[in-house]
C-alpha positions in Angstrom: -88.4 15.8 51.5 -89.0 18.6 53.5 -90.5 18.4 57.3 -90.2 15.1 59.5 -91.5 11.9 57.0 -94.8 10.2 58.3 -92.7 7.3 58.9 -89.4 8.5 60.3 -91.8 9.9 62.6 -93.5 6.9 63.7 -90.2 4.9 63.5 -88.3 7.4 65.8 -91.1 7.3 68.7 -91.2 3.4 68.2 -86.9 2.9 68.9 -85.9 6.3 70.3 -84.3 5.6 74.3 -82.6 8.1 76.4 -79.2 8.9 75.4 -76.6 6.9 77.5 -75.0 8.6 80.2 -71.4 9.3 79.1 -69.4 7.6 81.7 -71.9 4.2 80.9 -69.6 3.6 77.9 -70.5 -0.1 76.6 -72.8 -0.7 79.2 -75.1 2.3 77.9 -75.3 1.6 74.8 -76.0 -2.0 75.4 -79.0 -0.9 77.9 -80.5 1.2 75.1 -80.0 -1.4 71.9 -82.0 -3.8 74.6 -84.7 -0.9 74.4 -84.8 -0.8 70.8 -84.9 -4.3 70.5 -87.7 -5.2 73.2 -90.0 -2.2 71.8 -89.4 -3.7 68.3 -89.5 -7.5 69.2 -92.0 -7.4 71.7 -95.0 -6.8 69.7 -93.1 -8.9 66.7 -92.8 -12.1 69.0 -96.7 -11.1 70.1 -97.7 -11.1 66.4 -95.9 -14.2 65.4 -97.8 -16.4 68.3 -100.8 -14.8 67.4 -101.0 -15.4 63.8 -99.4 -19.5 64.3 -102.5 -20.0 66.2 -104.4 -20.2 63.3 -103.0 -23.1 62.1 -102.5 -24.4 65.7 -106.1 -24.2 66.6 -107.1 -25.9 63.1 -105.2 -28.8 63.8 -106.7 -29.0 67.2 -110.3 -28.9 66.4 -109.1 -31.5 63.7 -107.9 -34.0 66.3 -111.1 -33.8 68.0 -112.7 -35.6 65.0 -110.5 -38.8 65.6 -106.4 -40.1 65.0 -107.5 -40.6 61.1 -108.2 -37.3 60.7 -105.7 -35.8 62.7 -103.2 -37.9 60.7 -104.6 -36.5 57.4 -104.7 -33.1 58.6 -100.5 -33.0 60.2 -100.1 -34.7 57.1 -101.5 -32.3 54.8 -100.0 -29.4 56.8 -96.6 -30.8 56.7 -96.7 -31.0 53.1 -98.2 -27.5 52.8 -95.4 -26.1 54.8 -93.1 -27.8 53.2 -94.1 -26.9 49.4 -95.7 -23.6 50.1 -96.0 -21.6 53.4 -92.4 -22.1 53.9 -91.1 -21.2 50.6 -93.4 -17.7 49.9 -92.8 -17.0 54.2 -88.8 -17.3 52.8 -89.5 -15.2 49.4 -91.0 -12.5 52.0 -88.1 -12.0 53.9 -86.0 -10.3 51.0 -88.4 -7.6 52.1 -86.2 -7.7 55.2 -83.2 -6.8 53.5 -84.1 -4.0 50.6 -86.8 -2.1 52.6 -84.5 -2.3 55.9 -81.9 -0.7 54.5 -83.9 1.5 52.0 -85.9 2.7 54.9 -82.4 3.3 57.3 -80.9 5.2 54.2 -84.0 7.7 54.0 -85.0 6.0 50.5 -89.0 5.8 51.9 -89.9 6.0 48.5 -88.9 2.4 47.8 -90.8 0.6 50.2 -94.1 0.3 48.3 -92.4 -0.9 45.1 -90.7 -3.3 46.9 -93.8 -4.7 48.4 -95.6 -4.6 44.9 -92.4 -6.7 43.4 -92.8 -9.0 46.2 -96.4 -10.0 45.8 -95.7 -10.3 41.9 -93.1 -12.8 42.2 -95.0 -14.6 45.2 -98.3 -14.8 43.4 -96.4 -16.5 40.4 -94.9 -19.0 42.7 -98.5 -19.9 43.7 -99.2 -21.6 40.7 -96.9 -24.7 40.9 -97.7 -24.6 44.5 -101.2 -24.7 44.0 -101.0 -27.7 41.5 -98.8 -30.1 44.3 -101.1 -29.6 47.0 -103.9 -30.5 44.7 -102.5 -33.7 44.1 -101.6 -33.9 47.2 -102.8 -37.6 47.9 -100.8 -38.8 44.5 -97.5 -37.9 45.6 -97.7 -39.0 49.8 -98.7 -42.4 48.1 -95.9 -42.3 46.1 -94.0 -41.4 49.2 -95.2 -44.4 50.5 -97.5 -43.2 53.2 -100.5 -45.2 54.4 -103.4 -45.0 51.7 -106.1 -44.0 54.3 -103.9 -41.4 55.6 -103.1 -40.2 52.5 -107.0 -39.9 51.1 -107.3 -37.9 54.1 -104.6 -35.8 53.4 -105.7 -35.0 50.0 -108.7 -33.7 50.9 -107.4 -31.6 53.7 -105.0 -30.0 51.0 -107.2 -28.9 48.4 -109.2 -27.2 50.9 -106.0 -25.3 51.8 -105.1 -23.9 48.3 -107.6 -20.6 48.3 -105.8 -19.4 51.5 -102.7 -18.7 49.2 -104.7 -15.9 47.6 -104.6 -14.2 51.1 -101.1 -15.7 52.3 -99.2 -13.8 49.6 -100.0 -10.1 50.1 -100.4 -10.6 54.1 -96.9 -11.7 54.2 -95.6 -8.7 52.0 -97.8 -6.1 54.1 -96.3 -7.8 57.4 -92.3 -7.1 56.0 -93.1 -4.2 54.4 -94.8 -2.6 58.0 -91.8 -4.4 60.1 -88.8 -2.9 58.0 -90.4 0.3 59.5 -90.5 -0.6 62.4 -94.5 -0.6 62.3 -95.0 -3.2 64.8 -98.0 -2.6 66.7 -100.6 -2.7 63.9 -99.3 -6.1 62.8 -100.0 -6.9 66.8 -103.7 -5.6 66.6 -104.3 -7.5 63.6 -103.4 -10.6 64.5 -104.8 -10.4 67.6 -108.2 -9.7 65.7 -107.0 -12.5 64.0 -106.6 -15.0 66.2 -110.0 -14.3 68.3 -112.4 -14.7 65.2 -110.4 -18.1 64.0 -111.6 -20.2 66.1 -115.6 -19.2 65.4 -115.0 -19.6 62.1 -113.4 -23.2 62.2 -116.5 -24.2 64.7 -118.8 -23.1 62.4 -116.8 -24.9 59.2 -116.0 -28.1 60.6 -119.4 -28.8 62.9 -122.1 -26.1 62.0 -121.7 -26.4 58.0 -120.9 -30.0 58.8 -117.4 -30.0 56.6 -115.3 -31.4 58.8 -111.8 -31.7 58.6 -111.9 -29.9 55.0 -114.0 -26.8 56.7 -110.6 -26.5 59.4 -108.4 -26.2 56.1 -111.0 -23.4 54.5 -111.2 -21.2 57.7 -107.0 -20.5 57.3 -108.4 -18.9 53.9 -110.8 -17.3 56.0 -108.5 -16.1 58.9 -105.7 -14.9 56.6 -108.6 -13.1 54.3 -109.6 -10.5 57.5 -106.0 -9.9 58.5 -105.0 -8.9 54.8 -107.8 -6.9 55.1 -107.0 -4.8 58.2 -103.3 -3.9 57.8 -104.4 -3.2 54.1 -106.6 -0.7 55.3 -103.9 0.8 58.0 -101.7 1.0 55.2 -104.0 3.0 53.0 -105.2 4.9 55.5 -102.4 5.6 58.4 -100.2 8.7 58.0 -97.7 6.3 59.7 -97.1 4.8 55.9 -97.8 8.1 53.7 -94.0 8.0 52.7 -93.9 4.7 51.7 -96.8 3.9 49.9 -98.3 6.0 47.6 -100.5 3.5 45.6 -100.0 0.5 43.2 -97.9 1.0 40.0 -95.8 -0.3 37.1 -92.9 -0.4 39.5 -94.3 -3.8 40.5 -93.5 -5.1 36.8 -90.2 -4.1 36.5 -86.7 -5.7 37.3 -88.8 -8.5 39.0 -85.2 -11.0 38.0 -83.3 -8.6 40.0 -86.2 -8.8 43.6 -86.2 -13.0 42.6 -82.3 -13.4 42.8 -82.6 -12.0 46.6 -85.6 -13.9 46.7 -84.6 -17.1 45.9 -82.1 -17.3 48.6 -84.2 -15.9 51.2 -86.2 -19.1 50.7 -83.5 -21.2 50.5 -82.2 -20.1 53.7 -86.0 -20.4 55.5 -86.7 -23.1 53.8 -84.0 -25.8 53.8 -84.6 -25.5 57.8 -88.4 -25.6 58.1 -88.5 -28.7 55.4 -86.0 -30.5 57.8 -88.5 -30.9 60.4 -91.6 -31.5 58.0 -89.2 -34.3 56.5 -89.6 -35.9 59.8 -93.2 -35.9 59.9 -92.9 -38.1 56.3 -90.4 -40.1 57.7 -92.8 -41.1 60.7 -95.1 -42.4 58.5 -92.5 -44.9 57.6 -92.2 -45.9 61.3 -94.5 -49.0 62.6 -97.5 -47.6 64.1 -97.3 -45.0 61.6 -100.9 -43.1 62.8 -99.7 -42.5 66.0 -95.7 -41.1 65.4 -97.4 -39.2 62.4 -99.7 -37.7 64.9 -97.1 -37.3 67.6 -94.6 -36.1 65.5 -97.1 -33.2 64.0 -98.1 -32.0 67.6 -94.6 -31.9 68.6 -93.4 -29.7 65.6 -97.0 -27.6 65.8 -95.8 -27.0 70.2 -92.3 -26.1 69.1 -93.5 -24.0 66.2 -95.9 -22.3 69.0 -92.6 -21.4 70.9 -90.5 -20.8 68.2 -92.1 -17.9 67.9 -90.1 -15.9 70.0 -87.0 -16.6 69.1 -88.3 -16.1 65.6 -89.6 -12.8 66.5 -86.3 -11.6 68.1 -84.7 -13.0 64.4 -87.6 -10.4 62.5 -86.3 -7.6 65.6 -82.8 -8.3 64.8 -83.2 -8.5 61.0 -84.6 -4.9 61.2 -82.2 -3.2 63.3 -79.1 -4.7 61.6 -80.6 -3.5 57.9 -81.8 0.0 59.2 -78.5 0.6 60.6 -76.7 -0.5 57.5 -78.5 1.5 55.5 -78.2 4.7 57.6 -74.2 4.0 57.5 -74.0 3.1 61.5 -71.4 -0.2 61.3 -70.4 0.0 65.1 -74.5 0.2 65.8 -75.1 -3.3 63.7 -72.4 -5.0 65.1 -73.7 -3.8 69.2 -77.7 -5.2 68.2 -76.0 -8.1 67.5 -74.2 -9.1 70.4 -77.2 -7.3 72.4 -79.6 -10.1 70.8 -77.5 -13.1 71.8 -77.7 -12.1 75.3 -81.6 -11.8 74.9 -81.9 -15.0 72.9 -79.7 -16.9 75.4 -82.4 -15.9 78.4 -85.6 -16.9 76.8 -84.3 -20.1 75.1 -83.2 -21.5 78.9 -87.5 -20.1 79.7 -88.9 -22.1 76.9 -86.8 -25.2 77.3 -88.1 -25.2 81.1 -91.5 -24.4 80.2 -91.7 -27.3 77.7 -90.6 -29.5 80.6 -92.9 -28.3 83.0 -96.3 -28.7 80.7 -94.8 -32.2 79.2 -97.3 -34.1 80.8 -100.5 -32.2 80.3 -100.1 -30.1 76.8 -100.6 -33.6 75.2 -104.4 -33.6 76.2 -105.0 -30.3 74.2 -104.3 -32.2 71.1 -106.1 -35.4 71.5 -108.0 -37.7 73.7 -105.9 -40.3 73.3 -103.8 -41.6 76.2 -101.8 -43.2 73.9 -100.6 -39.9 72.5 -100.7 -37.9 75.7 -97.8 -40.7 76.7 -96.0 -40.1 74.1 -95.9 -36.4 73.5 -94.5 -36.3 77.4 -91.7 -37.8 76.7 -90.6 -36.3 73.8 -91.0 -32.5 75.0 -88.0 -32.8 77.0 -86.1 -33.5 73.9 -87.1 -30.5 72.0 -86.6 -28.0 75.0 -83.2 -28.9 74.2 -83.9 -28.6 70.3 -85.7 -25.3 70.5 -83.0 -23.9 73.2 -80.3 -24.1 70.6 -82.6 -22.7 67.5 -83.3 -19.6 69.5 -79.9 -19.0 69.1 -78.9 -19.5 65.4 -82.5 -18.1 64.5 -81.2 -14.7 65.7 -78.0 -14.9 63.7 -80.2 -15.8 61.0 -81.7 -12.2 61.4 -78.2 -10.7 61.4 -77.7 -12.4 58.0 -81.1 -11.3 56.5 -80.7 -7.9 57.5 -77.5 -7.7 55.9 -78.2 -9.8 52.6 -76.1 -12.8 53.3 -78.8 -15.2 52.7 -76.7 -16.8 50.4 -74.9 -18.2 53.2 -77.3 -18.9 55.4 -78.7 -21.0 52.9 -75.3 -23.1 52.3 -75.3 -23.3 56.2 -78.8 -25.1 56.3 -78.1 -26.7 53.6 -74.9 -28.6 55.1 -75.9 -28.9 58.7 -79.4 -30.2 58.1 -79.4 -32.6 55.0 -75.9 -33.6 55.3 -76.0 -34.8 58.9 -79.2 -33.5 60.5 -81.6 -35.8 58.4 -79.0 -38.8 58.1 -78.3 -39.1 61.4 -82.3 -38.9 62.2 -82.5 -41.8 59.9 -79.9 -43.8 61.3 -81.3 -43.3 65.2 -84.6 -44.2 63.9 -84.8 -47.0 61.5 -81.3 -48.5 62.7 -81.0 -48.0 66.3 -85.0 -48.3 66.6 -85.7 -45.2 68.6 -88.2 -44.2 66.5 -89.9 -40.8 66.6 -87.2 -39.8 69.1 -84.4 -40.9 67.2 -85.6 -38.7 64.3 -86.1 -35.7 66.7 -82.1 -36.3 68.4 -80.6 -36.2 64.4 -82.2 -33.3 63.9 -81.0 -31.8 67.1 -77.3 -32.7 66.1 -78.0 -30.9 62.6 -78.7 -27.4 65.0 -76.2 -27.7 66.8 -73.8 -28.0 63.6 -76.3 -25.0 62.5 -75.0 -22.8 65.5 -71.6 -23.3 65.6 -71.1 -22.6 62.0 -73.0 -19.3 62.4 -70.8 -18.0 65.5 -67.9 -18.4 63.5 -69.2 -16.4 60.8 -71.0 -14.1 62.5 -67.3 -13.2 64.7 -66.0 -12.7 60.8 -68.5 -10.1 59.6 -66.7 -6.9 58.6 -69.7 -4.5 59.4 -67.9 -1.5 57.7 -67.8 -3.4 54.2 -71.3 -4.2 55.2 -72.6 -1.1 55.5 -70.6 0.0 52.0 -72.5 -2.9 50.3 -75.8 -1.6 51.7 -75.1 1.8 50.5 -74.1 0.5 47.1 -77.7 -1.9 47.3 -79.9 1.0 48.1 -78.2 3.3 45.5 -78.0 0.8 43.0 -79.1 1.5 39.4 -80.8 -2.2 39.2 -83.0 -1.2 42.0 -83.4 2.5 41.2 -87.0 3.8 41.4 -88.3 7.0 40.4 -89.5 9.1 43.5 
């Protein structure tokens, strides 16, 4: 192409930093990777807080309405995470990995067909998704959950399913923008976002007089008019007029090859995320089963709240390590790495000590009950600890995704979580009797297992073979697009 790309341009003003002085060596290089990453993972981390409010702020208008529906409503938001958010959020992130690198090796062209693949394969994935959640209340019976519960559930689900007509392609458009490093849009809209959610679930739940069902319909809502703004950017920004040029066949074609990445990418999301929904269903197996379902929900809806910026230094990472790899910069891969660790080290110790600090009052912005407020204080202690030691293993997460080991990542999950994570949860809870807390401390030995595993392999990574596999992904015939 001749003349500076629309979205080199915009990617170069987003991550350029001053040139290292040359006697700063290490240390210069370091201080400018931190640049790069803050500029990208600020407004990532932003974004990611912004848009889990949605959710957040539906299950907090639900709770207003009473422990039954609050019940229903975790519930049916466990379940949905755990059948569908979690695995289409997962499908996503192979976006992470071909238009990271595509985009570091100059291949701008690729981006949109990658995008296109993704919302192919994700809307397909939708069906079967759509079908569990609408018989939602058969199968938490089956699970054995309390019948009242579990009618309440139901009803909360099917309410949820026409948000995954918006859920899809906002996902795609978000890793499509953030492999580019176009950050601050994603910012604005869910910013937009997350002002005009609450409104709408007001009017829903008390104003149409829906109730709980009208919290589940304004996610549709909410997800509907962020779709619609970064479409529009996308369309209309010269930011993107490199890598988008328009729907086409491309988004038919080779969709096996974009599912195979795919597939892992969920796995590796996936087997994580379902290990703390798992202990949502397992509280309901607990005596008193209303209130450690409800507990258990507001704990896992706080830490997903704070999650977010680990998560969004994971997204920061991902795209640094697959830009560089794709542009043939090893050395530069392996430095945002280490540079990361350091980052996520500091604001893991501020989010363990901030979820100790609020322990005794966050409780009352979920319910009214002081029966809950109790017990929510004493198990925020527990998951600063939990969420201190994901903020680290989420950000060698992103060093996997951005250099397609999700394979791996997914084994990792697979072994640390569901074969000692979970059974040790069980055994704390239902044999030693400590309950909601017991289920929270397995899980807690299943990160740590989580973290050490991925420090040994990340110290194993050859990041020159990396970079030749990237090459030979990017240049590949199965993924060759015409231009």
């Amino acid at each position: 192409m001749d003349g500076k790309p629309g979205a080199a341009a915009v990617h170069e003003a987003l991550l350029a930093s001053p040139a290292p002085a040359k006697d700063d060596g290490g240390e210069g290089l370091a201080a400018a990777e931190v640049k790069r990453l803050v500029r990208l993972g600020g407004p990532i981390v932003l974004s990611c807080i912004l848009q889990n409010l949605v959710n957040m702020v539906s299950v907090m208008v639900v709770g207003h309405l009473g422990e039954l529906p609050l019940a229903g409503a975790s519930l049916a938001a466990s379940l949905a995470n755990v059948t569908g958010y979690s695995l289409l959020a997962g499908m996503a992130t192979a976006l992470d990995t071909l238009c990271g690198q595509a985009y570091g090796a100059g291949r701008y062209h690729r981006l949109g067909a990658y995008k296109q693949r993704a919302m192919v394969v994700l809307s397909l994935a939708c069906v079967p998704i759509a079908l569990i959640w609408a018989n939602t209340t058969k199968i938490l019976l089956f699970l054995g959950q309390d019948p009242a519960i579990a009618a309440e559930a139901g009803d909360y689900a099917r309410w949820m399913i026409p948000s995954l007509a918006a859920y899809v392609p906002l996902q795609c458009h978000i890793r499509f923008l953030q492999a580019q490093g176009v950050v601050l849009p994603v910012t604005a809209s869910s910013g937009a976002t997350a002002l005009f959610h609450p409104l709408v679930c007001w009017l829903l739940v008390y104003k149409a007089g829906m109730g709980s069902k009208g919290a589940a319909l304004s996610n549709a809502v909410s997800y509907g008019v962020n779709l619609v703004i970064l479409a529009l950017y996308v369309r209309l920004s010269s930011a993107c007029k490199d890598t988008w040029s328009g729907f086409s066949r491309e988004a038919f074609k080779e969709l096996r090859q974009f599912t195979e990445l795919a597939m892992p990418s969920a796995m590796m999301i996936c087997l994580e995320w379902w290990s703390f929904e798992i202990l949502v269903l397992l509280s309901g197996l607990l005596p008193n089963p209303q209130l450690e379902t409800s507990v258990l929900s507001i704990c896992l809806n706080t830490g997903a709240l704070l999650y977010m910026v680990p998560l969004g230094l994971s997204s920061s990472i991902s795209t640094r390590v697959s830009n560089e790899l794709g542009a043939g910069q090893p050395q530069a891969a392996k430095l945002a790495m280490r540079v990361v660790m350091y980052m996520a080290l500091s604001e893991g110790l501020v989010i363990a000590l901030t979820m100790i600090l609020l322990r005794n009052v966050w409780g009352h912005l979920y319910s009214d009950e002081q029966e809950v407020v109790t017990y929510i204080s004493r198990m925020l202690p527990v998951l600063g600890i939990s969420f201190f030691i994901d903020g680290l293993h989420s950000s060698l997460s992103g060093v996997l995704t951005g250099s397609g080991k999700q394979n791996i990542g997914a084994a990792v999950n697979l072994g640390a979580f569901y074969l000692l994570g979970i059974p040790m949860a069980v055994l704390l809870a239902f044999v030693f009797h400590l309950n909601g807390m017991g289920l929270w401390l397995g899980i807690v030995c299943g990160s740590f297992t989580k973290l050490a595993l991925l420090v040994f392999i990340a110290w194993c990574i050859d990041w020159e073979k990396e970079a030749e596999k990237a090459n030979d992904r990017v240049f590949s015939a199965s993924f060759r697009l015409v231009a």
